[in-house]
Structure formats: C-alpha cells, structure tokens
C-alpha positions, 0 to 999 in steps of 0.5 A, a space after each residue: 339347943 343353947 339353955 345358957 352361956 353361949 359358944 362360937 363355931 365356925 358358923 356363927 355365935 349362938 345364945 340361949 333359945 338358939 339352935 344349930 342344925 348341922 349335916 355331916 360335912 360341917 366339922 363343928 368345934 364349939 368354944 364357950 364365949 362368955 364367962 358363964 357356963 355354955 348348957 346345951 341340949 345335944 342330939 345326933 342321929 349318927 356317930 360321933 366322929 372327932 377329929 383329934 387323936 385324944 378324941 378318937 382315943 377316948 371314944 371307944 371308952 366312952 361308947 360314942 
C-alpha cells in the first residue's frame, strides 16, 4: 500500500491509496518515480527471495 511518492515496476505506476497484490511468479523491482520519498506499507506471507548476489548475501544477516 503506497501512503506517499510513488514507484514503477514491471506491472504498472502506483500513487498513494494504491496497491499491488503480487503472487509468487512475478519478480517485483520497485523504483521510486518521483522526487518525493516512496512510503509504503509491505506484508508478505512468504520469504523473501531477492535475485541479486548482494541481496541473497545480506538476507541471512538480516533475518528475511
């Protein structure tokens, strides 16, 4: 759910009050589109799976 700013991805633009369902197929890559800060509130019922060696470094450190 985007509160402010927003970002594309490889579905679509999302602004404030939007929200993006995604399912486990769909390899999500935010980027923050604008000048003002991109705050969303996230929640995932699975791991996080992150597709760069820095991520898949990091995410054991950080508990993901």
């Amino acid at each position: 759910l985007v509160l402010r700013g927003s970002y594309a991805d490889e579905i679509g633009r999302f602004g404030p009050g939007d929200l993006a369902d995604l399912d486990p197929d769909v390899q999500h890559q935010p980027i923050a589109d604008t000048a003002e800060p991109c705050i969303c509130i996230v929640a995932t019922d699975a791991p996080l799976r992150f597709g760069n060696l820095l991520g898949r470094v990091v995410q054991p450190l950080l508990g993901f």
